[in-house]
N, C-alpha and C positions, 0 to 999 in steps of 0.2 A: 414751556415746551421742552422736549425730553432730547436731549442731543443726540443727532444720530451717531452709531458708532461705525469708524469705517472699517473695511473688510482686512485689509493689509493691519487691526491692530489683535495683539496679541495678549492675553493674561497665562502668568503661572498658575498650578492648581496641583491638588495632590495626583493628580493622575499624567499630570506632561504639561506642555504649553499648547493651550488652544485659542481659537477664535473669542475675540471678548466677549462678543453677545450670545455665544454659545452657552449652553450650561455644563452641569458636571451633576449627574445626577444617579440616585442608588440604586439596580436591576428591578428591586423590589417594589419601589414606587415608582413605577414606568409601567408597569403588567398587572394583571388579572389574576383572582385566586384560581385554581384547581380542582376539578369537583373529582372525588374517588370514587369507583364503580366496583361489583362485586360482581363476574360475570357468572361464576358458581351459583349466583342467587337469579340469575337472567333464564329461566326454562323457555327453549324452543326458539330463543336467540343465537344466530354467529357474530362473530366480531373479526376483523383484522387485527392480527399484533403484533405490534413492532418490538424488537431487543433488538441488541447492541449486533447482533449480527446480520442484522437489516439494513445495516449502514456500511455505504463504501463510498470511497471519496467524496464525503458531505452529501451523500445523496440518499433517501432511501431506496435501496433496489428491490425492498421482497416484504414478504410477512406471514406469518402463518392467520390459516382458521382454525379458533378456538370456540366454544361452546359452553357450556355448564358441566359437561360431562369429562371436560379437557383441560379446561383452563389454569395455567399455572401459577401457582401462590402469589408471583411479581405482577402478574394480568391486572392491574388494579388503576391506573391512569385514564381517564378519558381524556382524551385529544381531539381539536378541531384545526378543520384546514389552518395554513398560518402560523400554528404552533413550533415555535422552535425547542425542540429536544436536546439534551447536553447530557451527553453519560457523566457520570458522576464519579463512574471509578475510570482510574486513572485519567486522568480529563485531560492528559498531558499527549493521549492519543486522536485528541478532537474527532469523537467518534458525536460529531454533533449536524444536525438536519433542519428540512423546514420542511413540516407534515403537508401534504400536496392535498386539495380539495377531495380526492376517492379516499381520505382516513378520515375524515371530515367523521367525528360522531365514533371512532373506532378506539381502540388501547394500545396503551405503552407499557413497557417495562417501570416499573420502581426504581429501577438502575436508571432512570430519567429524570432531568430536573425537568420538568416541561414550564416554557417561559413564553405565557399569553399577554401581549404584546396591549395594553391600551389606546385602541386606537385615535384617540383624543388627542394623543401627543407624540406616539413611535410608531411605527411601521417595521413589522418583523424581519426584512430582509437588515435594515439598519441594526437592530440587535443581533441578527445573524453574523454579519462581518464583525460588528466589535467583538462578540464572543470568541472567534476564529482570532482574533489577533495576538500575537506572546505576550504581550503585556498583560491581556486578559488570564489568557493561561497559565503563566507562570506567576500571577496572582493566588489563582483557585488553587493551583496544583500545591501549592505553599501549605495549605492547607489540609494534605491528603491525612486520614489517618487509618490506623491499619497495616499490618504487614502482607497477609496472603493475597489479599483484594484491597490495597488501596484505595481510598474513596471520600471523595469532600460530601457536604451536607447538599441537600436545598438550599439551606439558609446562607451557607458560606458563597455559595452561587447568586442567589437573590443578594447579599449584603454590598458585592463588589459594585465597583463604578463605572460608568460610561461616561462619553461625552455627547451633548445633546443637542444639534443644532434645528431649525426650524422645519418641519414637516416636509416643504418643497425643497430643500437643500437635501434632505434624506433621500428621498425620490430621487433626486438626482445623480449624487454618490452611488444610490446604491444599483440605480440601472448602467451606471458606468462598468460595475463591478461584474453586474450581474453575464453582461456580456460580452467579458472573457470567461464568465464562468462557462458560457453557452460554446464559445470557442474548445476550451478544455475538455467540457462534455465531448464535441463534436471530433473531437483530436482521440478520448478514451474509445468511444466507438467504433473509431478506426481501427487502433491496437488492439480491439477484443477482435472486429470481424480476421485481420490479417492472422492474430493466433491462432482461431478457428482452422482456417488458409494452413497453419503451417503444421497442426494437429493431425488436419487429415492426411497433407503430407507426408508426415513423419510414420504415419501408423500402417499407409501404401505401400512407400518407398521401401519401410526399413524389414517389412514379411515379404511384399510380391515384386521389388525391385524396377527394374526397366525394361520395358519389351518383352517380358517372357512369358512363354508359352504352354511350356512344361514345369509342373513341380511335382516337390514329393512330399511325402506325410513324415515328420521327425519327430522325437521327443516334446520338442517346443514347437510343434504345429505346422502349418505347409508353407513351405520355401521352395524358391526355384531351384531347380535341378541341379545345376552347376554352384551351388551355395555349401557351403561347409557349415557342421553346427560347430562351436567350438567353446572350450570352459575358460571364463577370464584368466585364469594360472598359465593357461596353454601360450598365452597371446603377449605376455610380458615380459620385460628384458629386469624389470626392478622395482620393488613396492618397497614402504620406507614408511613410516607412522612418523607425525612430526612431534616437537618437545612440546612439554608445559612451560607456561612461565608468567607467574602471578607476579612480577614486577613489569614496573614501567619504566625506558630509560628516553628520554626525549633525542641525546644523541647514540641511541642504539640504532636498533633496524627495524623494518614494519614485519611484523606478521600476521599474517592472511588467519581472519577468525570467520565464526560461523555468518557473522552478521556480513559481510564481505560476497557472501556467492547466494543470488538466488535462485528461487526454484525451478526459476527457466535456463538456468546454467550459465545468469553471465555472472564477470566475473567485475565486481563494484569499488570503487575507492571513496565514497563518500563519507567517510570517516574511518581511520586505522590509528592502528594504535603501535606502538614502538619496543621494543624488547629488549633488554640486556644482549650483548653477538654473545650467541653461546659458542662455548668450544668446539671447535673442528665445521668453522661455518663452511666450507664450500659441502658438507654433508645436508646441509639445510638448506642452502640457495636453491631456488627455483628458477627452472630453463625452460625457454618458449617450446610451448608443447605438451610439457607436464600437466598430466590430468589428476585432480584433486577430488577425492571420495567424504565426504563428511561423514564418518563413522559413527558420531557422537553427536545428540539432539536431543529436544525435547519429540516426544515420539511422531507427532505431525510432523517432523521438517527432519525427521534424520535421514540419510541420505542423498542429499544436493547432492550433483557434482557440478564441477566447470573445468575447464582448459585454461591453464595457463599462459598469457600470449605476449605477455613483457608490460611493465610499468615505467614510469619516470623512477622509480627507485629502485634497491635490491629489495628481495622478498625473501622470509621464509615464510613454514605455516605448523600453524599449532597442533597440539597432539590431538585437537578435535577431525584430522584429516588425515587421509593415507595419501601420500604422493604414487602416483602409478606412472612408469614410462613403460610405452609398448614397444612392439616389436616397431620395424620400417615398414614393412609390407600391412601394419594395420595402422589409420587414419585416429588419431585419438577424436577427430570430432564425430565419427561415425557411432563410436563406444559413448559418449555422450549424450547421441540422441537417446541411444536406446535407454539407456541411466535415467533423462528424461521422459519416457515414456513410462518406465516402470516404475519411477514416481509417483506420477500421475495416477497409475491403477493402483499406488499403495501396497507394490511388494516389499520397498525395505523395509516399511511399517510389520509385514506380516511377520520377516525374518529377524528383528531386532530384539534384542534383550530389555526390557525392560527393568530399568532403577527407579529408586525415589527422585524424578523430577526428568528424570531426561531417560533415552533409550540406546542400544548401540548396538552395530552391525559387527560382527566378528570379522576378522579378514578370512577365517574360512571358508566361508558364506559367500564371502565375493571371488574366490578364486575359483570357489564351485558352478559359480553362475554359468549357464550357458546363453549363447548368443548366435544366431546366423550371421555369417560373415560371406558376404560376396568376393568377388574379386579386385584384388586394387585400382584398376580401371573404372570398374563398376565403384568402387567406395567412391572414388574421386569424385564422378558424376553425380550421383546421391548430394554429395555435401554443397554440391557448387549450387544445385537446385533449390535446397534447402538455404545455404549461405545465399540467394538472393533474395527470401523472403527474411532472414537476419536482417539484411542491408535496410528492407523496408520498415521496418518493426525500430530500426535505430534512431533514422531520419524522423518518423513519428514519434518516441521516444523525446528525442532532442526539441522537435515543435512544441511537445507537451512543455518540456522544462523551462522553452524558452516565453512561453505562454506565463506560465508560473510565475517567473520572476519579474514579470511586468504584473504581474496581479500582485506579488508583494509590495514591490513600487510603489502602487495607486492605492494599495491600501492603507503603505505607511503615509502617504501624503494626503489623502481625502481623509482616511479616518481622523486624521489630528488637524484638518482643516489648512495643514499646508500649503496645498493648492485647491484654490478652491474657481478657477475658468477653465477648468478641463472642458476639453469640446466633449455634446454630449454623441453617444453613439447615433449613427448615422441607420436610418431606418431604409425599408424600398422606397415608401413614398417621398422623404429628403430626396434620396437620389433620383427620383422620377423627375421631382419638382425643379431639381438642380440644372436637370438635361435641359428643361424648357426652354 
């Protein structure tokens, strides 16, 4: 008779320490071959198809209809429900999914490793989380090769390893997982509907103001009466373009780079990087208030701005920014919104220079900009409206992250069999049953 093995014991393996009766097994022999389709050769066929832009936070959100008369040279994948997809270039982006039953029979990009799941011995959501995990990734990604479009094989994808526990143990893991993924979703949908909220807001507020009644026709379109148009040169007390500096000194100082401000204007510390102090630093410190213009981008993102409102450290910021300090009588968060708005419609994109790789807005561009400007009163009011749907957007924000890091948690500990008596998620019916 075959000794049973108990749960609390553990073997080494090349891929980590797991559960002993688990196995250790290659992508490859765990899934199903691929069949290639040619939708060029499909007359009087549509298809759904998914790329790499289909994908947002592990999810597929979209797809276009392709035809025989449309279909692009990549259209070459058939995919069915279950299918887990893994972009192939930079895979360090985890632009990876699981095809939903309505792709069931549709197409993928080539830029896909698509990974059919044998259902004999794994269940797709189990490959889905191990692929998702940095060990996994920073395996594949080891492998990229290429410089313009980095990118691993199929084969280097199929060749990697997993670890394999018994079918019900999968199930189990991975409905635990699955429902903070459903939390997370349910936390994203918040944040989409509240931006929505703070869109129309911003686009109300910052042309037709508060209570007004009367307006007039300007240059830049109808504003209330008592509103002044005015050129950002008009409105500033000091603009200042920040240094370069291709060194790192770990006891220097941080400064604020592209990657630091997003496009909704906040302003982010999740990674910074540290400077040689250049000469004449109080010329480069940065003071609560100070509004930061990204001059310099890749042509999609140039333009951010954000308000600078104080850190745990000192700050300067890189020659990719213009520091702007306005007058007193004008609100930098009000100059902000609009910055964000006109983002969004893609004027700095229109007014930028384009170079080989990136684009850049001239500061004349920006001094010439015109803007409606209410009254200080009125700006005050404006922001405080708008700063309460900030408040809400942050709180959810913080749910998400806090969500997140209990999903790293559970995944470092379930995936490698760590813990393996997690309670499993609690349903309505438990809870009905529970009342009884």
């Amino acid at each position: 008779m075959k000794a049973k093995v108990g749960r609390n014991e553990f073997k080494d393996t090349e891929i980590g320490r797991i559960p002993k009766e688990w196995e250790v097994v290659r992508l490859g022999d765990i899934t199903l071959p691929v069949v290639k389709i040619d939708p060029r050769k499909e007359s009087g066929k549509e298809f759904k198809y998914v790329d790499i832009t289909s994908i947002e936070n592990n999810r597929i959100i979209g797809w276009n209809v392709i035809n025989s008369k449309n279909a692009p040279s990549r259209a070459r994948q058939l995919i069915h429900s279950k299918d887990v997809i893994f972009a192939t270039t930079r895979p360090y982006l985890k632009n990876i999914a699981v095809a939903s039953q309505e792709l069931d029979g549709q197409i993928c990009s080539t830029g896909f490793c698509v990974i059919r799941p044998n259902k004999e011995c794994v269940i797709s959501e189990w490959i889905f989380y191990n692929v998702l995990t940095e060990r996994f990734i920073s395996r594949t990604s080891s492998k990229m090769k290429g410089a313009t479009y980095p990118a691993v094989s199929d084969k280097d994808v199929s060749n990697e390893k997993i670890p394999l526990p018994s079918l019900p143990e999968q199930r189990k893991i991975t409905e635990i997982l699955s429902t903070v993924d459903e939390a997370i979703q349910r936390v994203d949908e918040a944040i989409a509907r509240t931006e929505r909220l703070k869109r129309g807001l911003m686009q109300r507020l910052l042309t037709r103001g508060i209570g007004h009644r009367e307006f007039k026709d300007t240059e830049i379109g109808r504003i209330p009466k008592g509103w002044e148009v005015v050129r950002v040169g008009d409105i500033i007390e000091e603009i200042k373009n920040g240094f370069a500096s291709g060194k790192r000194d770990e006891k220097g100082i941080v400064q604020i780079r592209m990657n630091n401000v997003t496009t909704d204007g906040r302003l982010i510390f999740d990674s910074y990087l540290k400077v040689p102090i250049p000469e004449n630093l109080d010329e480069w410190l940065l003071k609560k208030g100070d509004f930061l213009f990204n001059n310099t981008n890749s042509y999609d993102l140039v333009g951010k701005s954000t308000i600078f409102n104080g850190a745990p450290f000192p700050c300067t910021f890189s020659n990719h920014f213009t520091r702007i300090r306005f007058k007193k009588e004008v609100l930098p968060e009000l100059i902000l919104h609009h910055f964000i708005v006109l983002w969004e419609k893609g004027y700095f994109k229109s007014v930028a220079i384009r170079h080989v790789g990136q684009s850049a807005v001239h500061t004349d561009y920006l001094l010439k900009l015109q803007l409606p400007l209410p009254s200080p009163p009125e700006q005050h009011r404006i922001i405080e409206i708008l700063s309460t749907v900030d408040k809400k957007l942050e709180l959810e924000r913080k749910r998400k992250e806090k969500l997140e890091r209990i999903k790293r948690g559970l995944m470092n500990d379930l995936l490698t069999g760590r813990k393996r008596d997690a309670p499993e998620p609690r349903t309505e019916k438990d809870e009905s049953e529970r009342r009884r």
